[in-house]
C-alpha positions in Angstrom: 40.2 86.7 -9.9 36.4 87.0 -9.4 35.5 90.9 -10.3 32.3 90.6 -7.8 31.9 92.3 -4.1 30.7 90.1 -1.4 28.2 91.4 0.8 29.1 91.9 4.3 28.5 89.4 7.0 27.2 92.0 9.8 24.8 93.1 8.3 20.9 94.7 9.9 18.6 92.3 10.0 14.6 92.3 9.9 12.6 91.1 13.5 11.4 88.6 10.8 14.6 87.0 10.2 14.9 86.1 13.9 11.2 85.0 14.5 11.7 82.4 11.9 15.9 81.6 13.1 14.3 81.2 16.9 11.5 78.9 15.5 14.0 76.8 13.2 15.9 76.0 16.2 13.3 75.1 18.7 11.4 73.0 15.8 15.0 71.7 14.3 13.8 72.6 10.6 15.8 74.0 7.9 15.6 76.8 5.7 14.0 76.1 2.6 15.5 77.3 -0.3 13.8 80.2 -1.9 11.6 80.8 1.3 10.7 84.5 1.3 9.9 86.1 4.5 9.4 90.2 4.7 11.7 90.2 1.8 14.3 88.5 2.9 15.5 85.1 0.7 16.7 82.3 2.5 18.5 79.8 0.6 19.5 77.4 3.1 18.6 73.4 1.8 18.9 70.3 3.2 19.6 67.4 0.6 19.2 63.5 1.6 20.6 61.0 -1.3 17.8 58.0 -2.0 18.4 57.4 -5.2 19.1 60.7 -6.1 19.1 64.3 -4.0 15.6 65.4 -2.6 14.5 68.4 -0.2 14.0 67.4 3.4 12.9 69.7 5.8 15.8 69.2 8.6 19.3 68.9 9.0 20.4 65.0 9.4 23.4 63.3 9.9 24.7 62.4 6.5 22.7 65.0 4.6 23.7 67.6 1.5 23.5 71.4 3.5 23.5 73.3 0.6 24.2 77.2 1.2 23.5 80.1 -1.4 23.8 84.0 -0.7 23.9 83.0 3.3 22.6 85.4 5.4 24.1 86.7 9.4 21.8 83.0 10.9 23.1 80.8 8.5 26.9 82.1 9.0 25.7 81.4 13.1 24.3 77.9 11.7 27.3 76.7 10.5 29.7 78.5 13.1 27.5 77.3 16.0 25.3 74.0 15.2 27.5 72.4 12.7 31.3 74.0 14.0 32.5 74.3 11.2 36.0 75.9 11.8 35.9 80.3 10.9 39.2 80.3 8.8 37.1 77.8 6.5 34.0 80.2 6.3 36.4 83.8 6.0 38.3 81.7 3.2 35.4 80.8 1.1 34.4 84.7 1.4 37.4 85.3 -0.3 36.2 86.4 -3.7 39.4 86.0 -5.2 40.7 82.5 -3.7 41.9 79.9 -6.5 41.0 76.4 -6.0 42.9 74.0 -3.7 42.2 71.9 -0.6 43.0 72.3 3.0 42.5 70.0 6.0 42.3 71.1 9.8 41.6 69.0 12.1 39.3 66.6 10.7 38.1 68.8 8.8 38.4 69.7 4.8 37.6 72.6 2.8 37.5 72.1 -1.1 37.3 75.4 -3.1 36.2 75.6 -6.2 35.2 77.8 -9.4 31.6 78.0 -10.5 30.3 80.4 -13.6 28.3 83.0 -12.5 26.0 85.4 -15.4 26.6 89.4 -14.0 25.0 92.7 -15.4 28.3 94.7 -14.5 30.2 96.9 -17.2 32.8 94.7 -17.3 31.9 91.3 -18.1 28.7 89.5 -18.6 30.1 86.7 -17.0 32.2 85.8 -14.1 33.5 82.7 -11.6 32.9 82.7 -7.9 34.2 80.5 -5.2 32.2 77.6 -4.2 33.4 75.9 -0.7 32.9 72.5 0.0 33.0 71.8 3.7 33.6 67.6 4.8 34.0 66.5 8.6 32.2 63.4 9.5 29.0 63.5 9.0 29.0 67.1 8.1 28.8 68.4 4.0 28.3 71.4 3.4 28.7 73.4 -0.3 28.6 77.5 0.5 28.6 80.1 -2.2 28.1 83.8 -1.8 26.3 83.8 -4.8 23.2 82.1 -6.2 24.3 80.0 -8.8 22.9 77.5 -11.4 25.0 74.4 -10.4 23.5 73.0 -6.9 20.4 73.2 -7.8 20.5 71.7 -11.5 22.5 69.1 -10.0 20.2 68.6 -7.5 17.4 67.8 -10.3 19.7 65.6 -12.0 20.4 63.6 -9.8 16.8 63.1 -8.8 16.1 62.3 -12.3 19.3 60.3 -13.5 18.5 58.7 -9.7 22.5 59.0 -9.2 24.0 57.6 -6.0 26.6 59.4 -3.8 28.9 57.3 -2.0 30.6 59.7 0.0 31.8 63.3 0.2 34.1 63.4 -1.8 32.3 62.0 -4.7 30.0 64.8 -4.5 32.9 66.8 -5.2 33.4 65.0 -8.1 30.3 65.5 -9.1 30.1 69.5 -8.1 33.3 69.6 -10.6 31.3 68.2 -13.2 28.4 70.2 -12.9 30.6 73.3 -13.3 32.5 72.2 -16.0 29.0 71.8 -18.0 27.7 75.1 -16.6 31.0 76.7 -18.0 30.0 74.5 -21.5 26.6 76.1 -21.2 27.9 79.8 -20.5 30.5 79.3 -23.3 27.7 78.6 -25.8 25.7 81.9 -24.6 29.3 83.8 -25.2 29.6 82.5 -28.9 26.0 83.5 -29.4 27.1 87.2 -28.2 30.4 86.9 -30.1 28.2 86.2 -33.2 25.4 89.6 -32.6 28.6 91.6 -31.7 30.2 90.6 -35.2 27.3 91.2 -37.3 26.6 94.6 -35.9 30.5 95.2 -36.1 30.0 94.4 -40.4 27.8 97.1 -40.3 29.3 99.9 -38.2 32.4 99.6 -36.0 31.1 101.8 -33.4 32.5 101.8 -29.8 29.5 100.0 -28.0 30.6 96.8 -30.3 34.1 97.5 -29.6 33.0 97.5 -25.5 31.1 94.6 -26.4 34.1 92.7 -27.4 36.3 93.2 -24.9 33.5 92.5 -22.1 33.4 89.1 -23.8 37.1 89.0 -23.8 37.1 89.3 -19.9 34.4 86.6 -19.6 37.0 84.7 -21.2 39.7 85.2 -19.1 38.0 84.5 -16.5 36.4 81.1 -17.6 39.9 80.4 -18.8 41.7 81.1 -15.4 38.5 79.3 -13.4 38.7 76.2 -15.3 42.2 75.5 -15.2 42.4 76.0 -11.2 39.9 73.6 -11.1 41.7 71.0 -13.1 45.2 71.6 -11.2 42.8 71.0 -8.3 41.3 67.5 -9.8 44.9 66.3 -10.9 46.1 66.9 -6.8 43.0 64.9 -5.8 43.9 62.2 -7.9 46.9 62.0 -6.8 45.6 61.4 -3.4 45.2 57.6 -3.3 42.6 57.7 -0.6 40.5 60.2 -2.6 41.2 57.9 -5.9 39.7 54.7 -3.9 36.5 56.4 -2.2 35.7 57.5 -6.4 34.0 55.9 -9.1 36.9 55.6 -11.9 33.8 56.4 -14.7 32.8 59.5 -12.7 37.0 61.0 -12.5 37.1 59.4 -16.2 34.0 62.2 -16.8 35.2 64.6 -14.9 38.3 65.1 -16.6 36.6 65.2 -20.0 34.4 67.9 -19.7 37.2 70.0 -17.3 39.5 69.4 -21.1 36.2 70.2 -23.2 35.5 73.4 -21.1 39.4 74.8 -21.4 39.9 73.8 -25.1 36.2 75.5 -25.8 37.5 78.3 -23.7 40.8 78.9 -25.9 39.1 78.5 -28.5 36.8 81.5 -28.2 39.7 83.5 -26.5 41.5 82.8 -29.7 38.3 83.6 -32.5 37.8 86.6 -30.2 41.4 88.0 -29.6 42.2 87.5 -33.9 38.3 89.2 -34.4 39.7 92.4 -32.3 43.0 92.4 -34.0 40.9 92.6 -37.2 38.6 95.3 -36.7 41.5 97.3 -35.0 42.8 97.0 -38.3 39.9 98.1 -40.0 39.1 100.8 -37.7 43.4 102.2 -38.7 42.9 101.5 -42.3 39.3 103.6 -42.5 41.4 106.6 -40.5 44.1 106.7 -43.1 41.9 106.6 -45.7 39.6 109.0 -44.4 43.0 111.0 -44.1 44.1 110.5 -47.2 41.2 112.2 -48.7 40.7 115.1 -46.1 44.8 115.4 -47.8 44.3 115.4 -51.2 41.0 117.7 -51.0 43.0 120.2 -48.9 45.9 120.0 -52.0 43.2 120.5 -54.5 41.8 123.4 -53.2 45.1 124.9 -52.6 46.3 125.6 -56.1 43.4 127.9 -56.8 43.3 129.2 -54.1 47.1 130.2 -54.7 46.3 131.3 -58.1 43.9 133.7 -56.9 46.5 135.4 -54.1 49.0 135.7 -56.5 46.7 137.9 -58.9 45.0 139.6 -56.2 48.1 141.4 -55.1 48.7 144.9 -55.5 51.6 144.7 -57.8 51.8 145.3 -61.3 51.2 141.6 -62.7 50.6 142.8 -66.9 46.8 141.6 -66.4 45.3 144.3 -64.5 43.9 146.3 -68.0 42.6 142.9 -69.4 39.1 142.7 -69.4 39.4 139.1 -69.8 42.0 138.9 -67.1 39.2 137.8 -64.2 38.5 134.6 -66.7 42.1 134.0 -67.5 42.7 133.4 -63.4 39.5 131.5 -62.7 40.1 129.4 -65.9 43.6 128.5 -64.8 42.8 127.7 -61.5 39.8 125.5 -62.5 42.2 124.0 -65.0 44.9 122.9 -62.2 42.0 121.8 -59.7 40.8 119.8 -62.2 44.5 118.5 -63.1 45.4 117.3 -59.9 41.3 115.5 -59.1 42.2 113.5 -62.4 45.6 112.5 -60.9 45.0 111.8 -57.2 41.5 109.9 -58.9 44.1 107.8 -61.4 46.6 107.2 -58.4 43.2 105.8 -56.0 43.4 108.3 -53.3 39.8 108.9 -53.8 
């Protein structure tokens, strides 16, 4: 679903990377997110919940591990200090895995969707799989991507001072920070949709042509996103263990901006699909008019030219002793030109 190539787990790693893994173990401190060491970006963050999510600097039992663009020690990390199971870790990989939720042996794995901006050529904007990992006293959110929603939820919370029960309310809440990231995105796209149109009421030109369909993909993908992440919510609801450990105002939310986010969605899809349709229309009507004229010119300047074949064969034609007989031809075949300009002019073909 997701149009985006994961890096590769084994990858080379700078000495610096494993001076700083060896003293993070021996000194139990986390990664902080957005530490930069010899160019490498670690963005590894452990959350506590008083009142709302802050920063700590090592892993505790209860805590928010909150993993963006995880490099070779933070796969080890999970793998080896928290054990989280490897199906869990090759699944959320998976660029193209739909939402759902999975339990093995204690443990649960929530995927879900989360708008991501790209530069590719094919969209400006796409969804990539964010895993939630529950066991205990273990949570952990991973994403092979660095995305806006941790970390503005993270803020929020600080500043709303929200409390988080338990895991799975944090789920909750992950959904619904999506769901207004995808809000967010959608406005951005209806900005673009807007730019596109006006320069298309000037020109229709193929770069706004490209420019509509990589707004059209955007879409689809939004579109597909959001309503995996819905079928997901509607399963956990379901669940009448999952139902109890959540706030009925927070699934009440949830569900409202999930319907806001895929209504919004078709919407666009549908302005954007019916603005296509019309400037393909425009684009066919300006080539048959544009081949209407080339026609009618070509008709025009066919009779004279005619005229002047037949009198400029060497055949007797009872004009060649005229001395007016040059004028006679060009008269007649101005005459005709001019006959058929007035009609084709009268019938609108110019």
């Amino acid at each position: 679903m997701v149009f985006l190539r994961s890096k590769k787990r084994n990858q080379h790693k700078p000495w610096t990377t494993i001076i700083l893994n060896i003293f993070s173990r021996a000194e139990g401190i986390g990664l902080r997110s957005g530490t930069n060491l010899g160019g490498q970006y670690f963005m590894m963050t452990f959350y506590v919940n008083n009142g709302g999510y802050t920063a700590t600097d090592r892993w505790v039992k209860g805590c928010w591990t909150c993993i963006e663009n995880p490099t070779e020690d933070e796969y080890r990390f999970m793998l080896d200090e928290l054990h989280i199971p490897e199906s869990f870790i090759n699944d959320i990989e998976d660029n193209d895995e739909r939402p759902r939720r999975e339990e093995d042996d204690g443990w649960h794995l929530i995927i879900i969707r989360a708008p991501y901006r790209v530069n590719t050529p094919g969209a400006e904007f796409a969804t990539v799989p964010v895993g939630i990992v529950i066991h205990d006293d273990v949570c952990v959110t991973v994403c092979n991507y660095q995305i806006d929603v941790f970390s503005d939820f993270a803020v929020y919370s600080a500043r709303k001072q929200i409390r988080v029960a338990n895991p799975y309310e944090l789920v909750m809440r992950m959904i619904l920070s999506s769901s207004v990231w995808y809000l967010k995105f959608l406005k951005q796209i209806n900005i673009n949709m807007k730019l596109v149109e006006a320069e298309l009421q000037q020109s229709v030109r193929n770069k706004e042509i490209l420019a509509l369909q990589r707004i059209e993909n955007s879409l689809v993908y939004f579109l597909t996103s959001i309503k995996g992440n819905e079928m997901l919510f509607y399963r956990m609801m379901h669940n009448r263990q999952i139902t109890d450990m959540c706030d009925s105002e927070l699934t009440e939310d949830v569900e409202i901006e999930l319907r806001q986010a895929e209504e919004t969605t078709n919407i666009y899809r549908n302005i954007i699909h019916s603005m296509s349709n019309s400037y393909s229309s425009v684009i066919s009507n300006n080539t048959n008019s544009t081949m209407q004229q080339l026609t009618s010119i070509s008709i025009i300047m066919m009779l004279p030219t005619l005229i002047a074949s037949l009198y400029g064969m060497n055949v007797p034609n009872y004009m060649e002793r005229n001395p007016y007989a040059f004028f006679y031809v060009l008269g007649l075949s101005v005459l005709l030109g001019l006959g058929m300009y007035i009609t084709f002019k009268h019938r609108k073909f110019f």
